[in-house]
C-alpha positions as CSV (number, residue, x, y, z in Angstrom):
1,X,63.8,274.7,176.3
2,X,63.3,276.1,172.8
3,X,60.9,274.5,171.2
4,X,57.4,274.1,171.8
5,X,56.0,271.4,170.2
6,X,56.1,267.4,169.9
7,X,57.8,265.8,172.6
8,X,60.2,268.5,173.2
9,X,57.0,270.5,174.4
10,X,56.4,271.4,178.7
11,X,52.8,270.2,179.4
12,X,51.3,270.1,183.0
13,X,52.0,273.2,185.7
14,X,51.4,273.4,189.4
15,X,53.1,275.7,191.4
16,X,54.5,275.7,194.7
17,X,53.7,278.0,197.9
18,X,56.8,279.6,197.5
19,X,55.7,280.5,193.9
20,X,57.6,278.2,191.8
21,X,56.4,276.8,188.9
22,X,56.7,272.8,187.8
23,X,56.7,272.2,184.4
24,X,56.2,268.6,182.9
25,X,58.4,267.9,180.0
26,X,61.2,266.2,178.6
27,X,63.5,264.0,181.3
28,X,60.9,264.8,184.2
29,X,59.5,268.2,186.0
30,X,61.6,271.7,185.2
31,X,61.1,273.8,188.1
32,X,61.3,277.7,187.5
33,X,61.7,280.3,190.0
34,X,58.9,283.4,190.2
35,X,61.0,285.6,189.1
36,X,62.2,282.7,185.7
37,X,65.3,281.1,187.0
38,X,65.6,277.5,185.9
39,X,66.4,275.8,189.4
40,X,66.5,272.5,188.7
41,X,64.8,269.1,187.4
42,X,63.3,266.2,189.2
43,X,64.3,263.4,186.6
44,X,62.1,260.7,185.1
45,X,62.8,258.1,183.1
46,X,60.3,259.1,180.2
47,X,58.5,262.4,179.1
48,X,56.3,263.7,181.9
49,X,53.0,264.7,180.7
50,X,51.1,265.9,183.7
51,X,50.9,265.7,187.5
52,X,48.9,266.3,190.5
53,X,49.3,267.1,194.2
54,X,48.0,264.6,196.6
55,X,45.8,265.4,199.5
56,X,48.8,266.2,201.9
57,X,49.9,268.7,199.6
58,X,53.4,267.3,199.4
59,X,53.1,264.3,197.3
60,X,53.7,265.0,193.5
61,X,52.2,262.0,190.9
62,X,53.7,262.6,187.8
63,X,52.2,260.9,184.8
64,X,54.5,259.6,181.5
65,X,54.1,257.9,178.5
66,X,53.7,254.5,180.2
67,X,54.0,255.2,184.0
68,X,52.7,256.9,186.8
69,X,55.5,258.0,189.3
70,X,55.5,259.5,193.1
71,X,57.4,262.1,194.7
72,X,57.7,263.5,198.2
73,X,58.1,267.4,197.9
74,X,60.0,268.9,200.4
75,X,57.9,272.2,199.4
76,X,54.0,272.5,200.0
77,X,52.4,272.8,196.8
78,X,49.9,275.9,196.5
């Protein structure tokens, strides 16, 4: 990522109990390691613009431009 604005721009963060950080963004979530190592993406169809844990902890609901999408976390979020 090198911009930081318009729809190339990360949004929503929630981190992880391991202490990795989700990023909404372009193409889905960016997750970052504690110590900034990009570890991977999970993939949406559209720009994610925010999310939230569910009650258990590990479900993720990511909102987009025109949907709202579920994910099973194999991490606990914080």
């Amino acid at each position: 990522m090198n911009k930081t604005d318009g729809d190339d721009a990360l949004d929503g963060l929630k981190v992880d109990v391991a202490g990795n950080v989700y990023c909404a963004g372009p193409d889905g979530i960016w997750i970052i390691s504690p110590q900034g190592k990009y570890l991977g993406r999970i993939r949406t169809p559209e720009h994610a613009a925010n999310m939230a844990l569910g009650d258990d902890g590990s479900s993720l609901y990511i909102t987009a431009s025109t949907g709202l999408y579920r994910i099973r976390l194999t991490t606990r979020g914080a």
